[in-house]
C-alpha positions as CSV (number, residue, x, y, z in Angstrom):
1,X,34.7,-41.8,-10.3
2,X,35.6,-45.6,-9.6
3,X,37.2,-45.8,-12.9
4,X,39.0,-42.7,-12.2
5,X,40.6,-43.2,-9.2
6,X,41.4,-47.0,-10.2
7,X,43.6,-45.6,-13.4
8,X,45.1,-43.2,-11.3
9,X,46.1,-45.3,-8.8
10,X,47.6,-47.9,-11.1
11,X,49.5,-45.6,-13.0
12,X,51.1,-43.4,-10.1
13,X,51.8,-46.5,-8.3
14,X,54.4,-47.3,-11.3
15,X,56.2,-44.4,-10.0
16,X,56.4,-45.4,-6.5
17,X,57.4,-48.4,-7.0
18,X,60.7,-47.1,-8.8
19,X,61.1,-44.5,-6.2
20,X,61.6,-47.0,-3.5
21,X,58.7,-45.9,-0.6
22,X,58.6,-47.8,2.1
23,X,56.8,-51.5,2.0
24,X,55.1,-50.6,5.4
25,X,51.5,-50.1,5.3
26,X,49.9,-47.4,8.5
27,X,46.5,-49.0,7.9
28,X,48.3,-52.7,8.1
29,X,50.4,-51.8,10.8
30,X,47.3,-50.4,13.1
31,X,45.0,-52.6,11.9
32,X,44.7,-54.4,15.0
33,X,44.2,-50.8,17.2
34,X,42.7,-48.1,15.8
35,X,42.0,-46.8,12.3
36,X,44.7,-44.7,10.5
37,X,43.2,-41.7,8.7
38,X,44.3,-38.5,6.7
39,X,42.7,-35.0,6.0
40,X,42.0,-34.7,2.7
41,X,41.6,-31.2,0.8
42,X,39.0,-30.3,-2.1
43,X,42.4,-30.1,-4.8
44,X,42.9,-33.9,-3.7
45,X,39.1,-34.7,-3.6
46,X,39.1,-34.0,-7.4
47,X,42.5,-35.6,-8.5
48,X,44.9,-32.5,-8.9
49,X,47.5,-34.1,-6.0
50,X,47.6,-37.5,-7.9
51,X,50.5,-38.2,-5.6
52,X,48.4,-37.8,-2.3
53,X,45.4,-39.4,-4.0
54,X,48.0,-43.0,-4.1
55,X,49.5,-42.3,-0.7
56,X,46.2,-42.2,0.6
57,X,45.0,-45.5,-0.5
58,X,48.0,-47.0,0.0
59,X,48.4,-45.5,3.8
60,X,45.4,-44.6,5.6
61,X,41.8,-46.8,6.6
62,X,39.8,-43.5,7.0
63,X,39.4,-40.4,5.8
64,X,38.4,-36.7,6.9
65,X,37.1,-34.0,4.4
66,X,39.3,-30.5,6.1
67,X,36.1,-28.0,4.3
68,X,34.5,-29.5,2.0
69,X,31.7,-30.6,4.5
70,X,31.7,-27.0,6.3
71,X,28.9,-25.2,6.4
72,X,29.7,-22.5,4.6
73,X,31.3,-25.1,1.7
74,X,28.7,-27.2,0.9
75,X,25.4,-24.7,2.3
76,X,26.6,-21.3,1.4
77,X,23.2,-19.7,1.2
78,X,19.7,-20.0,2.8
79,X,18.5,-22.2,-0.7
80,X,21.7,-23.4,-1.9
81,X,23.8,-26.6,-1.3
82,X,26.8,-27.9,-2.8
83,X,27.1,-31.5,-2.5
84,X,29.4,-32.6,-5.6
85,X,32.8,-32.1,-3.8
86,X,31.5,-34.2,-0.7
87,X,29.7,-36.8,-3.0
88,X,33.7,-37.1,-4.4
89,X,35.0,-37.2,-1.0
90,X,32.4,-40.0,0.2
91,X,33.3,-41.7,-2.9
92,X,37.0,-42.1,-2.6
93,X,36.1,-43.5,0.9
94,X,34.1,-46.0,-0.4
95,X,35.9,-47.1,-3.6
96,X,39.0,-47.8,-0.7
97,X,37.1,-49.3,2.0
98,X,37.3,-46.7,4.4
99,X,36.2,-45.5,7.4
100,X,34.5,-42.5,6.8
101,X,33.9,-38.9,8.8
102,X,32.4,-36.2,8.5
103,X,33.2,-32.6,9.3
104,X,31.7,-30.8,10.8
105,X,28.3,-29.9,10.8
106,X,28.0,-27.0,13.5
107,X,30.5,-24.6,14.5
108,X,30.6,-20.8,15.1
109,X,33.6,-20.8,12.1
110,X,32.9,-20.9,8.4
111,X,29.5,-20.6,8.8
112,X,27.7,-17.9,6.6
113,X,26.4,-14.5,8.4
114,X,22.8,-15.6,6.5
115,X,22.2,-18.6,8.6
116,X,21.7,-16.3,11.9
117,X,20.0,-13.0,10.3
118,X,16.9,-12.2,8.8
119,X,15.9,-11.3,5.3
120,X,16.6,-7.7,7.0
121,X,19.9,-8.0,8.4
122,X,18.1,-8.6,12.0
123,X,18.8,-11.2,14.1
124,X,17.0,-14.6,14.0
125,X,15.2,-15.5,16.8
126,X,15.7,-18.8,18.6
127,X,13.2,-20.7,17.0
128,X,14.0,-19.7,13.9
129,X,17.6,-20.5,14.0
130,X,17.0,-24.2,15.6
131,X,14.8,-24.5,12.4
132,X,17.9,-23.5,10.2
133,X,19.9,-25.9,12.1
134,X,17.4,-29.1,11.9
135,X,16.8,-28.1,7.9
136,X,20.9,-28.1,7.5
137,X,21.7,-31.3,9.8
138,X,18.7,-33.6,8.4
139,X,19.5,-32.2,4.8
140,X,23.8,-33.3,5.2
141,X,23.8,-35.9,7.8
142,X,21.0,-37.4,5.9
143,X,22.0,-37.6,3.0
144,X,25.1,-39.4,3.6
145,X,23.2,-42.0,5.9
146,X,25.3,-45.1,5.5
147,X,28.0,-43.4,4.0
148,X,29.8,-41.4,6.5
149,X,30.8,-43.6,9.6
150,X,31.4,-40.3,11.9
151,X,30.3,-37.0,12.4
152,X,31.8,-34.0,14.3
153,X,28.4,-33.0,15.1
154,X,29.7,-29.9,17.2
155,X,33.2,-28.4,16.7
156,X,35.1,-26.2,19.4
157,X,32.5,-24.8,21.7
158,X,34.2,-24.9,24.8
159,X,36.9,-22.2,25.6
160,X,40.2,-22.8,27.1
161,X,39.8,-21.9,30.4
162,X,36.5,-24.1,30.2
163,X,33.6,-22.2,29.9
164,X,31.3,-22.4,26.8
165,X,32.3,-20.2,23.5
166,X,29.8,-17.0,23.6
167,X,29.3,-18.4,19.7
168,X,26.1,-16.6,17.8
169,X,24.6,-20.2,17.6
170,X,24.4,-19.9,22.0
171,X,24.3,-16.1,22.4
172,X,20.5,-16.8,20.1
173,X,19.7,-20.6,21.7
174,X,21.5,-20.8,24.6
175,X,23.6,-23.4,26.1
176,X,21.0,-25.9,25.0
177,X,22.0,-25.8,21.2
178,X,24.6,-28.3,21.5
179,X,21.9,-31.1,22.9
180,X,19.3,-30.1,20.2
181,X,22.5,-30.7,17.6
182,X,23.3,-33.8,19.1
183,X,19.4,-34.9,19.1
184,X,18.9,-33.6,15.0
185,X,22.5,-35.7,14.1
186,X,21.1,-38.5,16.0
187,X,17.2,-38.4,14.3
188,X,18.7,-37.8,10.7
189,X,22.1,-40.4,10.9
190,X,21.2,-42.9,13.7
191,X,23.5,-45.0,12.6
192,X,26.6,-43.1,12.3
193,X,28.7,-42.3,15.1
194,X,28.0,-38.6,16.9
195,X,31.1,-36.9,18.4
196,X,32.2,-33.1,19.9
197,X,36.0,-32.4,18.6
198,X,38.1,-30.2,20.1
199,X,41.6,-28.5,20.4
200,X,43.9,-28.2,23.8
201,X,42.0,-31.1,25.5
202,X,44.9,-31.7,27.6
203,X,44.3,-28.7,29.2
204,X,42.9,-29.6,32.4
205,X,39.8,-26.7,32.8
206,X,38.7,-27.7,29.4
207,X,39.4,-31.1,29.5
208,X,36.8,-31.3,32.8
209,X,34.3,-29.0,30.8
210,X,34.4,-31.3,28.0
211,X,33.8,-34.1,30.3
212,X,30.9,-32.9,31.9
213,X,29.2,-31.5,28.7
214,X,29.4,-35.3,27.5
215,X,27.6,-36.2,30.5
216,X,25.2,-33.6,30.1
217,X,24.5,-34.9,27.3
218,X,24.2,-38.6,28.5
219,X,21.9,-37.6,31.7
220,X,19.4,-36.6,28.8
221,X,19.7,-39.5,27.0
222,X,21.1,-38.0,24.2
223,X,23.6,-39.8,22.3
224,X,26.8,-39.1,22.4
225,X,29.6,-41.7,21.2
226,X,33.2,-40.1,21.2
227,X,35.2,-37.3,21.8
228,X,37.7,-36.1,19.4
229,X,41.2,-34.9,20.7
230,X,43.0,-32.4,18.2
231,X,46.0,-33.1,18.1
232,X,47.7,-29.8,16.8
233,X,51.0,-30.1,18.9
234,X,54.5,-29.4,18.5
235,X,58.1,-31.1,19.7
236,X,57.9,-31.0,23.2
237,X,54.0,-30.0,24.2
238,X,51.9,-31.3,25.9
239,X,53.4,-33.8,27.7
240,X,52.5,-37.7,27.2
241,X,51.0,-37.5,30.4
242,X,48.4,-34.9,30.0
243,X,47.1,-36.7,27.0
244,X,47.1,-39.8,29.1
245,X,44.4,-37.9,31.4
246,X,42.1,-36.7,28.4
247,X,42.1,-39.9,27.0
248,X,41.3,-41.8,30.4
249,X,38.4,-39.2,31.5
250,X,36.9,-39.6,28.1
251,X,36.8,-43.3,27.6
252,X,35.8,-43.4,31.8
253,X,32.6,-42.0,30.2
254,X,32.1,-45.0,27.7
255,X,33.3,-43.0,25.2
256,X,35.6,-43.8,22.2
257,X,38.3,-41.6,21.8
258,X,39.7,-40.3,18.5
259,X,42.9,-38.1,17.7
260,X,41.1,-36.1,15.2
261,X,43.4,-33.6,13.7
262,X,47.3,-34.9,14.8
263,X,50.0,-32.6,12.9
264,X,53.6,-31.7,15.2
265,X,54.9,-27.8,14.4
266,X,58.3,-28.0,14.4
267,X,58.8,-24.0,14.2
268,X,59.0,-21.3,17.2
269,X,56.0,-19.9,17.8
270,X,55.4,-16.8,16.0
271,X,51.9,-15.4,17.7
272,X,53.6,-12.1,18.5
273,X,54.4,-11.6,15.0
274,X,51.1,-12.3,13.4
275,X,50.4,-9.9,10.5
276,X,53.8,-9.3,10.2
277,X,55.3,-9.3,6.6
278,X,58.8,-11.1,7.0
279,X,59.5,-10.7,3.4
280,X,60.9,-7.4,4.1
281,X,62.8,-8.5,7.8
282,X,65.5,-10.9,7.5
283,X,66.3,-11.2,10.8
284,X,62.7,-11.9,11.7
285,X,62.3,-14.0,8.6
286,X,65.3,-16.0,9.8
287,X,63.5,-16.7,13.5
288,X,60.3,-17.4,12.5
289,X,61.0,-19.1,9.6
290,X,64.5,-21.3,10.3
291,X,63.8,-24.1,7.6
292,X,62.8,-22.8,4.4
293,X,64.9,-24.9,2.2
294,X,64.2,-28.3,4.2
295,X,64.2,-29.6,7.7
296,X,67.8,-30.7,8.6
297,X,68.5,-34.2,9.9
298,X,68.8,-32.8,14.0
299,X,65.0,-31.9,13.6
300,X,64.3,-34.8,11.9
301,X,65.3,-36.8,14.4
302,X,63.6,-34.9,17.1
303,X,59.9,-34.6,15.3
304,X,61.0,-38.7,14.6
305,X,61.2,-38.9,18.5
306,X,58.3,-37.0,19.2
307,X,55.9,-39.2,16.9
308,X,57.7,-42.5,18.2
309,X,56.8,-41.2,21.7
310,X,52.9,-40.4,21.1
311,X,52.1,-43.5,19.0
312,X,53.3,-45.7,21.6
313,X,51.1,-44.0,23.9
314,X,48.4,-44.4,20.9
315,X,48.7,-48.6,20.7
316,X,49.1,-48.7,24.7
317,X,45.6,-47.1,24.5
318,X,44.5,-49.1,21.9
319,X,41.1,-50.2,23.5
320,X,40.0,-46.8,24.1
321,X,41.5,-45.1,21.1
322,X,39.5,-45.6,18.0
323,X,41.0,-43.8,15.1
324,X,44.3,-41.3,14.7
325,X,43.7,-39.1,12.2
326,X,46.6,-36.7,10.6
327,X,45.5,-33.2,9.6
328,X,46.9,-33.4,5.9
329,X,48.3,-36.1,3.4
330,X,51.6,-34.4,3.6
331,X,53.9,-31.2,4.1
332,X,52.9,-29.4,1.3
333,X,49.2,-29.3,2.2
334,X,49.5,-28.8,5.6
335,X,48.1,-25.6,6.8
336,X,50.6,-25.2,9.1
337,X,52.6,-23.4,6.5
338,X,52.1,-19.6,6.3
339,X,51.0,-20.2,10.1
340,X,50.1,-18.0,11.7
341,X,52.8,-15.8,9.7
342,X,52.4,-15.9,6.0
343,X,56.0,-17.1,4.7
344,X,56.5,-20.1,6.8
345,X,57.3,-23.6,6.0
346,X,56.7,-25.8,8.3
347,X,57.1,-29.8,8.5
348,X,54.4,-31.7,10.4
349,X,53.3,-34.8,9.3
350,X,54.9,-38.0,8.3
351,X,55.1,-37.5,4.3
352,X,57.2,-34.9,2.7
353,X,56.0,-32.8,0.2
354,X,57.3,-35.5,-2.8
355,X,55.0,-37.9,-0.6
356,X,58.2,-39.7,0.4
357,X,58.2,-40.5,3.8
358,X,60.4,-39.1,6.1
359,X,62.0,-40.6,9.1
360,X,59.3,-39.8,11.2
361,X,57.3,-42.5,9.4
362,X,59.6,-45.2,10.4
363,X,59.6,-43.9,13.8
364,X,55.5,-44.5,14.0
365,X,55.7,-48.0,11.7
366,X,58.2,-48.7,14.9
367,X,56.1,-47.8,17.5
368,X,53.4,-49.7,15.6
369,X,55.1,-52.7,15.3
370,X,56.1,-53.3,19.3
């Protein structure tokens, strides 16, 4: 794998070079605030985006797996586990010095209907299922002990409007499943980092929730050491501000922040057409869908604006933000395309899909470089 990813890297680099990218490093820009880090998808885990595989040595200081680290990926049956694309994926992030995450090990999406039913089709019972849970944590988190820096250890359990998700993993434990997660992660990876990820933290119900489950969590003396912000957000939402109070009322806590899954939509929403099929509507096609053939230089300057405006909040929060992460390597693998419409091209991340980088990225090197 070393020998791999060395030859690839030499020999896509030659290209680069004669395409003219930018000299600007992310990971040597940020080096002195937070660590820089990418999603990275199974077809770029095994080498079939060789592009994205050099971008992402050359860019980023960490890495996050998008699936391959899901439970329903790598444990997708009571006696079967499927460790070879994470084994690449921890590999890459140590062949390139990286800081490496993991993601995520319980959530109430992509994870198999087995691990809560019986043999019969029944439902577990609670002590059953917390068995399931130990057996899956101890089995993943443990065997990348010392590999993977950072775990998601719970992903998403908190609703909008701030009350807990009414997930199968609570309506069969109860609220107390997210402590007993946090105490397996601990027992089986003490020395990685434990964190609960979410979406919408700038919300202000489920920002407080968030809060106080942390705290929860820290009056039992369990171990708890970050929160991860989503950062799914578009041009003009939400405002610098309301990040500003998620990231203050986390760190308040002792508790490192991370912008965990950072990617800017710069389409009109499109949830009231979901299921839609715009192929046969052109009128709807052309609203939803504005920039099929490429984003035109007005919206490149605004999503440039945009990423200018949250990085500088970023490095002003540099000692309480530890890591921005960007969900995807570039446009084409973002799965904001075809979102949540199928037929839609969308542009959020700094990298185009040649893996050139687009104004936007000189926008964040200038922000970085204040």
């Amino acid at each position: 794998m070393r020998l791999w990813f060395a030859a690839l890297f030499a020999a896509v680099s030659l290209c680069y070079a004669s395409e003219g990218v930018s000299e600007a490093k992310l990971k040597n820009v940020f080096k002195d605030d937070f660590h820089i880090g990418a999603a990275v998808n199974r077809s770029q885990i095994y080498g079939r985006d060789p592009k994205a595989g050099v971008l992402l040595a050359e860019q980023f200081s960490s890495i996050t797996p998008e699936n391959v680290m899901k439970w329903s990926s790598i444990h997708p049956k009571p006696d079967e586990y499927n460790f070879e694309p994470a084994d690449k994926y921890a590999s890459i992030g140590e062949e390139n010095s990286m800081f490496v995450a993991g993601h995520t090990l319980i959530w109430h999406n992509q994870t198999p209907d087995w691990v809560f039913e019986n043999a019969d089709g029944s439902e577990v019972s609670r002590k059953e299922l917390l068995k399931r849970m130990r057996e899956h944590i101890f089995k993943v988190a443990g065997r990348y002990k010392g590999r993977v820096h950072g775990w998601d250890v719970v992903n998403e359990a908190i609703e909008d409007v701030g009350s807990l998700r009414n997930t199968k993993w609570r309506e069969i434990i109860g609220d107390d499943y997210i402590a007993k997660a946090f105490e397996y992660a601990h027992q089986a990876a003490p020395d990685a980092e434990l964190y609960y990820n979410d979406y919408n933290m700038y919300r202000s119900e489920k920002r407080k929730a968030a809060a106080e489950l942390a705290e929860k969590l820290q009056s039992r003396g369990l171990r708890i050491d970050g929160i991860g912000i989503q950062g799914h957000w578009g041009l003009s939402h939400p405002s610098a501000a309301e990040i500003q109070k998620s990231i203050d009322a986390f760190s308040s806590l002792g508790l490192k922040v991370m912008i965990t899954e950072l990617d800017l939509t710069v389409l009109p929403s499109a949830w009231e057409h979901r299921g839609a099929d715009i192929s046969q509507n052109y009128e709807l096609r052309k609203e939803i869908n504005p920039f099929p053939d490429g984003l035109p230089a007005n919206m490149q300057s605004k999503l440039s604006n945009r990423y200018q405006q949250l990085f500088a909040l970023f490095t002003r929060n540099s000692g309480k933000i530890s890591r921005v992460t960007f969900w995807g390597v570039h446009d084409g693998c973002s799965w904001r395309n075809n979102w949540p419409v199928s037929g839609r091209t969308d542009y959020p991340l700094l990298f185009n899909r040649n893996c050139e980088p687009k104004p936007a990225f000189n926008a964040v090197v200038k922000a970085g470089r204040k």
